[in-house]
Structure formats: C-alpha cells, structure tokens
C-alpha positions in Angstrom: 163.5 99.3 188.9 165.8 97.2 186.5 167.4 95.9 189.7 163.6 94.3 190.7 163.0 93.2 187.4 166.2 90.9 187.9 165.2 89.8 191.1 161.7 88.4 189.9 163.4 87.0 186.7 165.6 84.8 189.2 163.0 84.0 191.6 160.9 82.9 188.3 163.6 80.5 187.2 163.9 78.8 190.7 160.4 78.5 191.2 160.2 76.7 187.8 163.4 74.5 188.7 161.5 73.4 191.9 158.4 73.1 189.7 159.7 70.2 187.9 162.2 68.7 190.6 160.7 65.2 191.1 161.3 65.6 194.9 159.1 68.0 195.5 156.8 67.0 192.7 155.5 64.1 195.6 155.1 66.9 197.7 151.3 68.1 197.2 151.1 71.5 199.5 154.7 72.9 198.1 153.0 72.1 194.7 150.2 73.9 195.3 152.5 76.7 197.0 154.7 76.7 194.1 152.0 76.7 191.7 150.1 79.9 193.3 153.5 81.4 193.0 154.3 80.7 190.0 151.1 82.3 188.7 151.8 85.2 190.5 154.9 85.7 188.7 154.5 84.6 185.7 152.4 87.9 184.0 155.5 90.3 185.6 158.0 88.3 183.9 156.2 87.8 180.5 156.1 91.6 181.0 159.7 92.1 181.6 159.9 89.8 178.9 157.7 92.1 176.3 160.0 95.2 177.6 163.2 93.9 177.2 162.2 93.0 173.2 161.6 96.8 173.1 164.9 98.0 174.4 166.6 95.6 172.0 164.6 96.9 169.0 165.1 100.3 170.6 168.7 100.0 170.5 168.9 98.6 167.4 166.8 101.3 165.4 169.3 104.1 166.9 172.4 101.9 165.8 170.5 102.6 162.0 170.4 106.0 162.5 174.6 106.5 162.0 173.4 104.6 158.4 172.7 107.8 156.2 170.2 105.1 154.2 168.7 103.6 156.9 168.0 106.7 159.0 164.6 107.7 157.5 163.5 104.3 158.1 164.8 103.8 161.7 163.4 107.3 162.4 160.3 106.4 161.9 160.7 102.9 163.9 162.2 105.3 166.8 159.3 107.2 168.6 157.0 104.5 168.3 159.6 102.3 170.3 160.3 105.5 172.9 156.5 105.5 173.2 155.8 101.8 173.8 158.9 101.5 176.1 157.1 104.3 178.2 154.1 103.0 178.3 155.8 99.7 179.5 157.8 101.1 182.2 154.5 102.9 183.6 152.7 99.1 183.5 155.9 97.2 185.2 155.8 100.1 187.9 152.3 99.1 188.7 152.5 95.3 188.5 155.7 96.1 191.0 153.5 97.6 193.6 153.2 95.2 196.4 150.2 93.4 196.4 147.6 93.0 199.1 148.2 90.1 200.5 144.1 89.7 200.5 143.2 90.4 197.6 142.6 86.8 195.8 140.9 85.8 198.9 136.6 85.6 198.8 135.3 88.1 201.1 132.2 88.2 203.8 129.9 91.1 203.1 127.8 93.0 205.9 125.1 95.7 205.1 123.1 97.5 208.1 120.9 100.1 208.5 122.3 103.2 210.0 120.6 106.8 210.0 117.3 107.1 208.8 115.0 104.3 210.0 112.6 103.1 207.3 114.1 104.5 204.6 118.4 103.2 205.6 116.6 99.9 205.9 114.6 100.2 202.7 117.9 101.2 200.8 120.3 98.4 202.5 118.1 95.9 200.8 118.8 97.7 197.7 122.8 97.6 197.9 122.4 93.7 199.2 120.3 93.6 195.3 123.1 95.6 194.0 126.0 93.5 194.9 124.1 90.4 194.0 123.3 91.5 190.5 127.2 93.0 190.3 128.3 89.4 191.3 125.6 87.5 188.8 127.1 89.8 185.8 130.6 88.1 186.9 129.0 84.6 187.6 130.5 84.5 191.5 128.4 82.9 194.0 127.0 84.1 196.4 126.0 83.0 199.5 123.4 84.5 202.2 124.7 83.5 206.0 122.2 85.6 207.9 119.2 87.7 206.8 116.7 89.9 208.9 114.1 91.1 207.1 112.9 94.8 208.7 109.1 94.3 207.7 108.3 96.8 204.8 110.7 95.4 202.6 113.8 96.8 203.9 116.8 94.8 206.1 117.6 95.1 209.3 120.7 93.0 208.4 122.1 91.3 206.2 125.6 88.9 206.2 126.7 87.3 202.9 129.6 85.5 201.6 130.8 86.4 197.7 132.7 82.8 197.3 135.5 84.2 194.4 139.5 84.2 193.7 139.8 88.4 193.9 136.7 89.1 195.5 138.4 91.2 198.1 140.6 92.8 195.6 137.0 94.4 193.8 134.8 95.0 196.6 137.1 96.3 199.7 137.1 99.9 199.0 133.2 99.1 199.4 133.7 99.4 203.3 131.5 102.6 204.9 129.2 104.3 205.1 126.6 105.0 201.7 124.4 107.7 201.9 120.9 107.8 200.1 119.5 111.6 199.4 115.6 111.0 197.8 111.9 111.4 199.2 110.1 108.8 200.6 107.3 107.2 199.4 105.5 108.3 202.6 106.5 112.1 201.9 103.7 114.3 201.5 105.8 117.4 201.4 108.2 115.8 198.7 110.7 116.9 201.3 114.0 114.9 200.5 115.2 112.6 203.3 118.7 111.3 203.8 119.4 108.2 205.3 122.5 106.3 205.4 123.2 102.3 205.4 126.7 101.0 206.7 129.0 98.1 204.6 131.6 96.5 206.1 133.8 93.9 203.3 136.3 91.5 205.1 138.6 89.0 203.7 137.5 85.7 204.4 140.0 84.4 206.8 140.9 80.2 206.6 141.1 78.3 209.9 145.3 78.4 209.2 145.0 82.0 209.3 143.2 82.7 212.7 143.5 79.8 215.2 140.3 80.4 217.9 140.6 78.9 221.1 137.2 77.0 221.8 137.0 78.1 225.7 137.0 81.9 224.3 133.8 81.3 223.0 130.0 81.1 224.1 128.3 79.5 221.8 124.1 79.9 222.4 121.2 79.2 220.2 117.6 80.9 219.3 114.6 80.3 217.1 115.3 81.5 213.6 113.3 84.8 212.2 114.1 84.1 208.8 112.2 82.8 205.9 112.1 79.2 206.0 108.7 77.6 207.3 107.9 76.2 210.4 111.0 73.5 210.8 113.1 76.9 211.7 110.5 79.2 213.4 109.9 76.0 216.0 113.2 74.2 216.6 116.5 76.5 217.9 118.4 76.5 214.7 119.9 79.4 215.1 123.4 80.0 216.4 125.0 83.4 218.2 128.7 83.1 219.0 130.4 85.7 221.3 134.2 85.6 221.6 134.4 86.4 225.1 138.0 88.3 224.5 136.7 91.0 222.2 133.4 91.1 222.4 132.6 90.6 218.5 129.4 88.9 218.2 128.5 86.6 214.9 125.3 84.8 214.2 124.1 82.9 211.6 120.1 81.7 210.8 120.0 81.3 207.0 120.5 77.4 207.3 118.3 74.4 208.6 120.6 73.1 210.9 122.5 74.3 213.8 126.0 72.6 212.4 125.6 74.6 209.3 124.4 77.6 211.0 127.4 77.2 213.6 130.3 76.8 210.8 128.7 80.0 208.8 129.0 82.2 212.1 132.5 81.0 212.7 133.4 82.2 209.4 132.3 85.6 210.1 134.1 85.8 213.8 137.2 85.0 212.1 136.8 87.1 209.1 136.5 89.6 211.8 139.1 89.0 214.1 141.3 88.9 211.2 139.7 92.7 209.7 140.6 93.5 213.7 144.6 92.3 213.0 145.0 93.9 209.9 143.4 97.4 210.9 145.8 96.9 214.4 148.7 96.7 212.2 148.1 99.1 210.0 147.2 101.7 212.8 150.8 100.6 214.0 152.3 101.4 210.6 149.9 105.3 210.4 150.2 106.0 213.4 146.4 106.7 213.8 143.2 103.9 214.2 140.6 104.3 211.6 137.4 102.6 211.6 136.2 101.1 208.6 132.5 101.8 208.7 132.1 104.7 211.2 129.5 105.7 213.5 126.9 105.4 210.1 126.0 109.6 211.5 124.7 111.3 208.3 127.7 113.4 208.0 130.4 110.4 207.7 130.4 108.9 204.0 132.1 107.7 201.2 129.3 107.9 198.7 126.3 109.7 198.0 123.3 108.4 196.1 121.7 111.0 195.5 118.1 109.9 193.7 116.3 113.4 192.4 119.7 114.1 190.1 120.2 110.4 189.3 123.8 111.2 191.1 126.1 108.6 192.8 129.4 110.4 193.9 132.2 108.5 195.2 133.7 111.3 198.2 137.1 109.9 198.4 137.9 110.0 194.6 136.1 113.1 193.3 134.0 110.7 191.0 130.5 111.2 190.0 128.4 109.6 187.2 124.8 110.1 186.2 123.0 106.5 186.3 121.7 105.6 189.5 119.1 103.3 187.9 122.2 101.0 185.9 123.9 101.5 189.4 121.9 99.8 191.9 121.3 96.9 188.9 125.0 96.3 189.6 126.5 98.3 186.8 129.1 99.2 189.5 132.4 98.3 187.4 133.1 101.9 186.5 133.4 102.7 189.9 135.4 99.9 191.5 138.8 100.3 188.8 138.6 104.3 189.0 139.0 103.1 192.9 141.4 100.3 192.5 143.3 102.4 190.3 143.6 105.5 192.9 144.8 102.9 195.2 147.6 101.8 192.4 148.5 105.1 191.9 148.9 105.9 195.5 151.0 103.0 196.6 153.4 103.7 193.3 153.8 107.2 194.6 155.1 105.9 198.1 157.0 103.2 196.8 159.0 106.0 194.9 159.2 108.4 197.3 160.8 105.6 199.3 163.0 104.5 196.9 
C-alpha cells in the first residue's frame, strides 16, 4: 500500500505543476482534464497527508517511552495513535479501490411492468414516485423522456433522466427486478398477490463515448399518447429509433417537438449500447453474461416489498428494514450505502487477494 500511496503523491504534484504551467493554462480541455483529475486526487492525498501526521506522532510517542518521565504520558498518547492509524489504513484501502469509471456520470432510469398485470403497473408508478422524491430530498433534476400511462393509475413505462455528478454511483445497484407482496384493492379474498416491476439504471453515455453511425438507424415517427393536449395527440411528435445492428429500440414522446423528442431517444440508444459494452466486457473478464434486469418472472429479484409486514428486503445483501411507508417517499438512503459499501468491501477483498 505505501508503495501506491507514493505513486498518487507524485502523480498529485505533476498534475499541480501542469495546473499552473502557462502553456497549458491556454489550453481549455487539458484544463478541464486536469482539473477533474486533480479533484479526484486531491481527497486521497489530503488523506495520505492526515496518515502520515499520525505515523510521525506515532513514532515520536514511542521514542518517549525509553524516557522513564515521559512514559506515562506517551503511553497514554500511544493507543489512541495505534487506533487512529488503523482506522486510517482501513479508509486509504477503500479510497484505493479502483473506481467505476461511471460513477460521476448522470444516469437514464427505466421502470416497466413485469409479472402481475394491474397491480406490477400500479407499483412501477410508485418506484418512478420513489426515485423522484429520493432525487427532490438531494435537489437533482429530474427529467421525464417518455411516459405511458397504463389507465388505472399505474405505468406501462416509464424513461427518465436523473441529470447529477454521481448519479450512477447511487442508483446502479437499483438495476432488477423489485418484487411487490400485498392485496389488491380489488381482493375480495384478502389473498396477497405478488407482482413484480423491472428497473434498468444506465450511465448516461456522451456523443465522445459512443459514436452511432446514422445509416444504422431508422428513425420513424407516431402520434404521442402522453399528457399534453391536443398539439401532441394530432401532429406525429413522437420519435422511435431502432438501431438496425442490435435491435435496441428507444422512443421518446414527453416533448412537443420531434427535434426534442429525437435528441431524448438518442440519449437512451446510446446509454444503451454503452450498458451493452460494459456488460460485454465484463462477461469477458467473469467468464459468464449476466443480465441486468432478468426475465421480470416472479421468482428472479433483488428486493422484496413486502406491504402486510411493512418489509423491504434487499436479497443480495441480507438487509431488511421495517418502513415501507418512509421507503416508497424516497427515504431510500439507508439502503443505497449498505449497497455501495458491500460493493467497497468486495472490490477491497479482490484487490488484496490479488496483491
């Protein structure tokens, strides 16, 4: 680890060199590179910064304790020192961890019905409510790019864009498949129903990321079926791209206008050619293909919301907690670090077994 720690200190001091070197200052993208860098760095190295301090003191208290009047006093300095330098070294491991190279990007949120008719619709349009009020609590935008209401309050779909630095970072272990457990409002037996709703969270992906050749694409429009008045139910705002090499279709009706509508869908397309890259190469690196929402089948999940116990339990984590009402407001927070955390945790563990 020490070895590392040297190796960001030095890349730190060059990257502040080139910071203020007056020929690159002219330069406006290696500023902006540099600076996105440097603020990457910098919270690792004012760490290593903090832990080196605590060695020195370290070292210094145990130099007291050959002083027959000063080993009381350095005694007592000592533990506190071994404890804080512990505790250090554990927060340096994680900060070392390689970082997804995603995770400050915004991300492009889809929710759909799966299992259950009715009631998978009725409960999507509760986890679109539960993101939003999540991302209110945080003041992030967010933006709807296509909406299809099911007709008894539910959603047949829903597409929508959480415009944030670290979006991805909180929301991508929000991929799959969500189970609901509860009885319908149309139960007369009080029978308990379980439905389930599909979420897929991609990385928004830039134009520079994804290049799209144009003649890969077929481009058609349709009347719009959202909310919006009569301009959008009688003129083809709408737009459905197909990229003809993969199949993925993307389609966008939120907006007024078919330009709008048109630069919304190609947002999503790329977002998801990009998810389709990333999950190729990490298949390559596992050895195995896994999809990130499933078939949406009742018996594949990675949570349960289970509404007679007031229950939400996260499968892949063990975790359960008792307030499904504070839940689906967006009291979600809990959840998300005890999954970002299990993440950490994991990708210390094979970054030491590989070391």
């Amino acid at each position: 680890m020490i070895e590392k720690l040297h190796e960001i200190e030095k890349k730190f001091a060059s990257v502040e060199a080139d910071y203020n070197d007056l020929a690159i200052v002219s330069n406006p993208k290696e500023m902006q590179r540099l600076g996105k860098l440097r603020a990457d760095l910098e919270p690792i190295v004012m760490a290593i910064r903090d832990y080196r301090k605590v060695l020195d003191d370290l070292a210094q208290a145990e130099e007291m304790l050959s002083d027959p009047e000063m080993k009381e006093l350095a005694q007592e300095e000592i533990d506190p020192l071994r404890a804080k330098r512990s505790e250090m070294e554990e927060r340096l491991k994680l900060m070392l961890v390689p970082k997804d190279p995603n995770d400050d990007k915004a991300v492009i949120v889809e929710i759909r019905p799966a299992a259950g008719g009715d009631e998978a619709a009725l409960f999507g349009n509760e986890l679109f409510r539960m993101y939003s009020r999540w991302c209110e609590r945080r003041r992030w935008k967010v933006e709807i790019i296509d909406h299809e209401e099911s007709g008894i309050g539910g959603l047949s779909r829903v597409v929508f864009k959480v415009d944030a630095v670290g979006a991805f970072s909180q929301l991508k272990f929000e991929s799959g498949v969500h189970r609901v457990q509860r009885v319908p409002a149309t139960e007369s037996q009080g029978r308990i129903h379980t439905s389930t709703v599909t979420v897929a969270v991609l990385p928004e992906a830039e134009e520079v990321d994804f290049q799209i050749d144009p003649k890969d694409l077929e481009i058609s429009t349709f009347c719009s079926s959202s909310a919006g008045g009569q301009h959008m139910q009688k003129n083809e705002t709408a737009i459905r791209i197909i990229h003809k090499p993969t199949g993925l279709v993307s389609t966008c009706q939120d907006e007024r206008s078919q330009a709008q509508n048109k630069i919304k869908a190609m947002d999503v397309l790329r977002a998801k050619l990009l998810q389709m890259e990333i999950e190729k190469a990490q298949a390559e690196r596992s050895g195995m293909r896994k999809g990130q929402i499933g078939t949406g089948d009742r018996s594949e999940k990675i949570r349960t919301y289970n509404f007679p116990e007031s229950r939400i339990t996260d499968h892949r984590i063990k975790l359960t907690v008792h307030n499904l009402n504070a839940f689906l407001d967006g009291d979600i927070q809990t959840m998300l670090d005890a999954l970002i955390q299990e993440e950490q945790a994991r990708k210390l563990a094979e970054d030491e077994e590989a070391g």
